[in-house]
C-alpha positions as CSV (number, residue, x, y, z in Angstrom):
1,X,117.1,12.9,-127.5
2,X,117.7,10.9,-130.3
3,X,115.9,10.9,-133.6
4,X,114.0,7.4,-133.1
5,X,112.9,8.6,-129.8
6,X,111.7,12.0,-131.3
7,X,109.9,10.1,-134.0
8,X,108.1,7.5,-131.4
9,X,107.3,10.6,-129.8
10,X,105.4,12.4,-132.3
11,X,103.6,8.6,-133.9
12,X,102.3,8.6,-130.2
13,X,101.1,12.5,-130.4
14,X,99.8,12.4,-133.8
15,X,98.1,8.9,-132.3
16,X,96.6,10.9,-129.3
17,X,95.1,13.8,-131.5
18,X,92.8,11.4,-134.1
19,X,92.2,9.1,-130.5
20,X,90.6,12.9,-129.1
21,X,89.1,13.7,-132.8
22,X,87.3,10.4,-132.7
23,X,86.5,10.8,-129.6
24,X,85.0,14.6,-130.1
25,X,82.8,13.1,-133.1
26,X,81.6,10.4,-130.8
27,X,80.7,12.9,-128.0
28,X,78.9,14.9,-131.1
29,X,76.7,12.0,-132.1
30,X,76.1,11.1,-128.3
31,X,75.0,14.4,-127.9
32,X,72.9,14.4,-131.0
33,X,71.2,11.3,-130.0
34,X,70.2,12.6,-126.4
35,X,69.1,15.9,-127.9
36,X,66.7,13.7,-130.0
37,X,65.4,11.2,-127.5
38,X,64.6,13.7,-124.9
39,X,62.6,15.6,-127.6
40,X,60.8,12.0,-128.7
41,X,60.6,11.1,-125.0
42,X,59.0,14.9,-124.3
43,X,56.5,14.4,-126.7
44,X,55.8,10.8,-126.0
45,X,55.3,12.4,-122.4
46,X,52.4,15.1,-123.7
47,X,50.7,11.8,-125.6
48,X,50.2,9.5,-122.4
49,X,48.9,12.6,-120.4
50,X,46.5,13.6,-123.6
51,X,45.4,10.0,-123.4
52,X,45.2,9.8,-119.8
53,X,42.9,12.8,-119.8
54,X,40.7,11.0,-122.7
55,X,40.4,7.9,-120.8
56,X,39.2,9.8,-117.7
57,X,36.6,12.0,-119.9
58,X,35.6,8.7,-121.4
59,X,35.8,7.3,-118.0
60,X,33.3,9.5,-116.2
61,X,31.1,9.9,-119.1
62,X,30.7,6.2,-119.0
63,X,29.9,6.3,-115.2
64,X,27.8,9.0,-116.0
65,X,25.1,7.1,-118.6
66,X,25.0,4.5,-115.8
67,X,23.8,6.6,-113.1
68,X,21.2,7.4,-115.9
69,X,20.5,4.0,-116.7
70,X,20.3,3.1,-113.2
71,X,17.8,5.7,-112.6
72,X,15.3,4.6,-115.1
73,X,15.6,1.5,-114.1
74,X,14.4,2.9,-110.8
75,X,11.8,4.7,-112.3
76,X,10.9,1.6,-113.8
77,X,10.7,-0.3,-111.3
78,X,8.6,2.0,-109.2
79,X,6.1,2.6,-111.7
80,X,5.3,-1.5,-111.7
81,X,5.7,-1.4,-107.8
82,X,2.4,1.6,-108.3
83,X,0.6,-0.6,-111.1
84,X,0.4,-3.7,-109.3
């Protein structure tokens, strides 16, 4: 093997070891990045079922102040049914 082939041959080598460093850095950060989106996307999870839970406490309190409102408005409207 001659000396200009030996030479092309480590330029390519040396070449191919920074192209895998890169690439191990990338993969690092990639990594890093998904690590931190499942942990934003975990707690992002825990809010929309806190507030799902809220909007059906809310929910059936609501309902439930109606039921009372509707019975005093039958009460109401039985006591004028009795007075007339």
């Amino acid at each position: 093997m001659s000396l200009e082939r030996l030479d092309a041959l480590e330029t390519r080598i040396r070449d191919l070891v920074k192209l895998v460093q890169e690439l191990k850095r990338k993969n690092a950060a990639l990594e890093e990045e998904l690590r931190t989106t499942r942990e934003r996307l975990a707690i992002q999870d825990d809010l929309n079922r806190r507030w799902e839970r809220e909007r059906n406490d809310i929910r059936t309190r609501i309902e439930k102040v109606l039921d009372e409102m509707d019975a005093l408005e039958c009460l109401e409207d039985s006591r004028e049914v009795a007075l007339d």
